[in-house]
N, C-alpha and C positions, 0 to 999 in steps of 0.2 A: 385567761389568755394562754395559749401553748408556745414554749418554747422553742428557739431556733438556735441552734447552734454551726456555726462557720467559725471557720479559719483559715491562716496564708501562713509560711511560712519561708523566710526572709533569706533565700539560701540564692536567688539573684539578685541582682541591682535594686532591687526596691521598685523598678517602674514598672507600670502596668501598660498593657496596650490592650486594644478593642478586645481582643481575643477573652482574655481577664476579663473584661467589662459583659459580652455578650455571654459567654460560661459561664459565671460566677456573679460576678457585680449587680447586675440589673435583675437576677429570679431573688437575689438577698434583697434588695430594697424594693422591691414586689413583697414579698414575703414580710418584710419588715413594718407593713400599713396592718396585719393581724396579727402579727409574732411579738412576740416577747422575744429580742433577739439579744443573743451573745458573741460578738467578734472577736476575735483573741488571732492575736499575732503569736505566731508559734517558734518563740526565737530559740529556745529550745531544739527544736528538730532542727532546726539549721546547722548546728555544733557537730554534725555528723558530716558535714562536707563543707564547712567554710570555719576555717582554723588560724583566720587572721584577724586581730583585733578588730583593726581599721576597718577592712572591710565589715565584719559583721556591723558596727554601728551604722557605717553608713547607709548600709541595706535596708539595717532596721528603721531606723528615722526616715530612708527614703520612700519607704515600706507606706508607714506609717503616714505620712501626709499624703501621698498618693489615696489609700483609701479613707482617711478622711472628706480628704478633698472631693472624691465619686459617691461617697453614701450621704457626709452632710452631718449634723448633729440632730438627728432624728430622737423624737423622744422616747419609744420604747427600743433603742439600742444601746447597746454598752461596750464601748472599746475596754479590752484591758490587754498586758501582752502576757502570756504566759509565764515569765520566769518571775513575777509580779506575785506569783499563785504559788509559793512554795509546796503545797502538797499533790501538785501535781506529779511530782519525785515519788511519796512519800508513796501512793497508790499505785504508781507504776512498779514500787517494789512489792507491793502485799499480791499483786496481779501477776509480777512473774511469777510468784511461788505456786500459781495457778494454772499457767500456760504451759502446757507440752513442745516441748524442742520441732514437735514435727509440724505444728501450726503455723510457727515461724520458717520452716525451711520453705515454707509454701507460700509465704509472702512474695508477693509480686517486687518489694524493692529489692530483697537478696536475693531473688534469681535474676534478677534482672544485673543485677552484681556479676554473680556467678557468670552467665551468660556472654560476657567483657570479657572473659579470660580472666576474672579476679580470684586469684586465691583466697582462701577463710582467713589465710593470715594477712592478706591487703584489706578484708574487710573490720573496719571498728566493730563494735559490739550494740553502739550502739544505733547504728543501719540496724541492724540484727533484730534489736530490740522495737523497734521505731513504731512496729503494730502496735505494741503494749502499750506506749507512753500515749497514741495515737487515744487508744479504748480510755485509757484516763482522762485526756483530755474531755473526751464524747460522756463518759459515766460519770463523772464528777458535778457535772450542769444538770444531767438525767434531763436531757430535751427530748423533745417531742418528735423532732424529725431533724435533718443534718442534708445539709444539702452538700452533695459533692458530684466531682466527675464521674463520668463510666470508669475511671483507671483507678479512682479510687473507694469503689465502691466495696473490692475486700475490706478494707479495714473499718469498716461499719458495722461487717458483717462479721469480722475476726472480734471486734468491740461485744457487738451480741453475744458472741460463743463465749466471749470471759466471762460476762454478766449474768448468762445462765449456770455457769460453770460457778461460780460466786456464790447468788442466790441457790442453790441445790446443794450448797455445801455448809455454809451457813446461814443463813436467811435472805426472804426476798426487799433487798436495798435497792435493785437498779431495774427499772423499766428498761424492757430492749427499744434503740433507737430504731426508727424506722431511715434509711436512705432514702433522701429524696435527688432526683436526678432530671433533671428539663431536658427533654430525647430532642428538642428542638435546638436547642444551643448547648451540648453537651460538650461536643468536637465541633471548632471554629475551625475552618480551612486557614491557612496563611495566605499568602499575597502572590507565590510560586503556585497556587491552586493545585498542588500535589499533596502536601503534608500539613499537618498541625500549628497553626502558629507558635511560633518559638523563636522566645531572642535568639536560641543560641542555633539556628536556623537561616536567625537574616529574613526572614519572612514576615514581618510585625507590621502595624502600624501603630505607633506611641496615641499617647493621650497627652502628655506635658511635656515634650519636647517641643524646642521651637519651630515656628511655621517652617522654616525652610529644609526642616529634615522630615516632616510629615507630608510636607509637600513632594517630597521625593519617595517617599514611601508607599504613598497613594498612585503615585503616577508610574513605580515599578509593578503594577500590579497585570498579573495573566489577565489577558480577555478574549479574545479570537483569533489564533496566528492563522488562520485560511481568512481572515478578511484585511488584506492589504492595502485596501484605497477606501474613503472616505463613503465612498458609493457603493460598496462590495456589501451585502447583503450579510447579516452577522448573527451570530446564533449565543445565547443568552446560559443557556445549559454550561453549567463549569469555567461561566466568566465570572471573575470574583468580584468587579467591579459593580455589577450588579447585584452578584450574592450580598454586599456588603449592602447595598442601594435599600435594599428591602427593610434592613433595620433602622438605616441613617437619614433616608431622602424620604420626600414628600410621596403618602402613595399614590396618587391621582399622574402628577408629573413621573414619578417612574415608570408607572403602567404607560403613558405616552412615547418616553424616552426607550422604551422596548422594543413599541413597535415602529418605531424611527430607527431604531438601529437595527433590526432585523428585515425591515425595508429597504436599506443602507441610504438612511438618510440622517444620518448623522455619525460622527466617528469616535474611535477613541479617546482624545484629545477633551472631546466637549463631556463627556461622561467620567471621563477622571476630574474635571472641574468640578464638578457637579458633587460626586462624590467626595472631595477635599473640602469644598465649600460647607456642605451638609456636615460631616464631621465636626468641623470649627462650632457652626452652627448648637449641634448637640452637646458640646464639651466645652459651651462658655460659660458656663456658672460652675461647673468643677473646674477648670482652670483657672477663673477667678478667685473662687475660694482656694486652692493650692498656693498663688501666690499669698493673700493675703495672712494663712498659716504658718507658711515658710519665715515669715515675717513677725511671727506672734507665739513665742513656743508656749509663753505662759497660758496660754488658750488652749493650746493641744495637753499637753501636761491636766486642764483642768478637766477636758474630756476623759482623757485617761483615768483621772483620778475618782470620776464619779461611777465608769466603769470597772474601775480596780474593785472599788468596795463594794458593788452588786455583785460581782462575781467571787470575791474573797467571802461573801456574806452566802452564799449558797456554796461553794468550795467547802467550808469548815464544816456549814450544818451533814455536809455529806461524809466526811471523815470521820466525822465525829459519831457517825451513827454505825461505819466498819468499823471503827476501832471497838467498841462495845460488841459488834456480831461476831469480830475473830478472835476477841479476849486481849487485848491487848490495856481495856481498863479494867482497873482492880481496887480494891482497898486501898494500894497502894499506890494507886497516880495521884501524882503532883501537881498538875493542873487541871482546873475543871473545865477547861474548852480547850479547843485543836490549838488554838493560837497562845502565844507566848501571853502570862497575865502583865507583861512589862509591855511598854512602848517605846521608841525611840524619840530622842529630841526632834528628830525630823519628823514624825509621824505625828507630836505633837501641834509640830509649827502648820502643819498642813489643815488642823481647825483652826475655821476665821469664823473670830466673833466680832459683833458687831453691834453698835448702839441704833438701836428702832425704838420707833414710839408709836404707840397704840393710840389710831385714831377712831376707832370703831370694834366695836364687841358687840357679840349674840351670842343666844343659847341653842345651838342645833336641836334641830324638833326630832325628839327619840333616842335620845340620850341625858341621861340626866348625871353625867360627868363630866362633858367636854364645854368649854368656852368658845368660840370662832374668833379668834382677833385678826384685825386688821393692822398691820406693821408697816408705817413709813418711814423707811431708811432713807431719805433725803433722795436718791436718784430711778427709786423705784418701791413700788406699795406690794407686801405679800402676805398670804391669808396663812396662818402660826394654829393650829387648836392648841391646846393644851388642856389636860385631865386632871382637874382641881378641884372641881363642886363639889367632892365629898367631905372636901378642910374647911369648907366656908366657903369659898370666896365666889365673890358675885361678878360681875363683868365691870362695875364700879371700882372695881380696884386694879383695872387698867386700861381704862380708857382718860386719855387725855398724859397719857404717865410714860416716860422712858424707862428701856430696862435694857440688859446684854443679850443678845440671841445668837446661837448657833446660825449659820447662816449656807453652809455648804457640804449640809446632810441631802442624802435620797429623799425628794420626797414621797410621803406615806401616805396613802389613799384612806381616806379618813371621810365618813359620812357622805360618798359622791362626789367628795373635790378632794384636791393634793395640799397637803400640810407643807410646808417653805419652811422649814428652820425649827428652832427649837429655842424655847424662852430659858433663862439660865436661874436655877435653883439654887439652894446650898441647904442640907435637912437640917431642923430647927425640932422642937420639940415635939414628943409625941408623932415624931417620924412627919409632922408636916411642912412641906416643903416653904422655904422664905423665897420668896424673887429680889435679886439683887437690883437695885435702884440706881438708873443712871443718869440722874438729873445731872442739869452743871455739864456733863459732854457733850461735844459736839454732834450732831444728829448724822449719821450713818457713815461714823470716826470707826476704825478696826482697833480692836483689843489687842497691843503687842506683848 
């Protein structure tokens, strides 16, 4: 399956409106029914223009349920958020040493700086830098495509030129990323049918705001200023009310309501209903699920957390394989992987183990290592292999029997189906593994 990699970063309010959804949200969860996809909240990039605590959390969290709440907990997706991913620093610095001064002068966000009457010395360094960390983010996953706007299709492309520039200097580590861009919903007009939607415009219309300020948003919307009365004949070209109609309403009923209004047999009035209605319509199962979220953080937390470790688990293998091409390991490194050999108590607490009992075992056909066990943790049954037939053990020796398992690992594509957890060992002699016995506990009790 080929990877997808997206990102947002948290430098507004956290809320999205259609604009977000029709650009951005809907080609990702398109894309996400063949993708192996990566979401990552890029709070990081935000630090270069939002310098207040408060506000940064509140963006991020609002960030964060927001697109939850629109994509859903799809199974080949993985939220995690960037500053989660320590070496994403670590590679943005081995990439400056990479990058020429003039690559960056050419970056669309510091002229765009520039351009404000901003002096070098009003600019941070890191605006400046923001391509670089940008390429880290995109060469660290090494995906397959990147779906972004037309405004930000340099830094794809600035991403590329480091990766070649890397690869031709010391080896080829990075696949160049290809941009992918939907000419179709690239650039969402606003509600003023002039400009770009943008909150900071006044031109949006929300997703999770309450009815009565999207009702108002919807109904501020351009549509025909030469059609004055209800019967005035109306032209469809550069009304947005429509433009929006195409993505949100019924197409049979729109096509009807076209040529009613371009007949003038119907007015403004009844086509912004219409429009408001359909919206609600489209955005009641993310709105539902937002509230329900808003309400459940240990649920977002546990999305996060399954996304942290898929994307920490491809972050390190990639680190680890620059640090080896630019010489940075030697005889003399201290540890043998990217990450710390210690753990933190909290990192600990965040394995749950769990008492299940084995009501069914097989022998997968074409392996003559693996078990299939069947595990009833008391509120739900999940299929565990484990790699033992080489020690002896027959499927006899856990069927009918409680033991501890791991219970909130990735699971592993194992023989045509996904392995759930993990049965708990401790080595015993001649390196073969004993299974710990958890008769006597309570059937799918948590190990504190």
């Amino acid at each position: 399956m080929k990877r997808l990699l997206s990102g947002i970063t948290p430098s507004g309010d956290g809320s999205l409106h259609i604009g977000n959804y029709l650009g951005a949200v809907k080609q990702f969860i398109s894309l996400a029914k063949t993708h192996e996809c990566l979401f990552m909240f890029a709070d990081f990039h935000a630090l270069t223009t939002v310098h207040d605590k408060q506000t940064l959390q509140k963006n991020i969290e609002e960030l964060i349920l927001n697109e939850l709440a629109l994509i859903g907990d799809m199974p080949h997706v993985y939220f995690f958020r960037q500053s989660d991913i320590a070496v994403h620093t670590e590679l943005t610095w081995i990439f400056n040493t990479l990058t020429p001064l003039g690559v960056l002068k050419r970056a669309h966000a510091y002229k765009d700086k520039l351009s404000k009457d901003a002096s070098d010395d009003e600019i941070n360094v890191g605006l400046f830098t923001y391509p670089v960390l940008m390429a880290s983010d995109i060469l660290l996953y090494k995906p397959d495509i990147v779906p972004v706007g037309k405004d930000q299709k340099q830094h794809v492309e600035i991403a590329r030129d480091i990766a070649e520039r890397f690869n031709r200097r010391y080896r080829a580590i990075f696949p160049l990323p290809e941009p992918y861009i939907s000419e179709d919903t690239a650039v969402i007009p606003g509600t003023d049918g002039k400009r770009k939607m943008s909150k900071s415009l006044g031109n949006i219309i929300a997703i999770f705001e309450r009815e009565d300020v999207i009702r108002k948003q919807v109904f501020s919307c351009f549509t025909d200023p030469s059609k004055r009365h209800v019967n005035d004949p109306g032209h469809i070209e550069g009304n947005m009310v429509f433009y929006y109609l195409r993505f949100f309403g019924e197409p049979d009923e729109v096509n009807r309501m076209e040529e009613r209004y371009k007949e003038g047999r119907m007015g403004d009035i009844e086509a912004k209903e219409y429009l408001y209605q359909s919206i609600f319509r489209h955005f009641d199962a993310p709105r539902k699920r937002y509230e329900t979220l808003k309400h459940r953080p240990d649920e977002v937390r546990r999305i996060l957390e399954r996304g942290t470790a898929k994307a920490r688990e491809i972050a390190n293998q990639t680190i680890e394989e620059v640090r080896h091409a630019i010489g940075l390991k030697t005889v003399y490194s201290t540890t043998k992987q990217s990450c710390d050999e210690y753990i933190t108590i909290d990192d600990f607490l965040h394995v749950k183990q769990q008492v299940g009992k084995v009501i069914d075992a097989n022998y997968p056909e074409k392996s003559d290592r693996l078990i299939r066990l069947t595990v009833d943790f008391g509120d739900e049954e999940r299929v565990v292999f484990t790699a033992v037939r080489q020690y002896g053990y027959t499927k006899d020796d856990f069927v009918g029997k409680q033991f501890f398992f791991v219970v909130n690992l990735l699971p592993k594509k194992m023989m045509g189906e996904e392995s759930n957890g993990m049965i708990l060992a401790v080595e015993a002699e001649d390196n073969k593994p004993k299974f710990l016995s958890a008769e006597g506990f309570p059937l799918g009790a948590f190990i504190r």
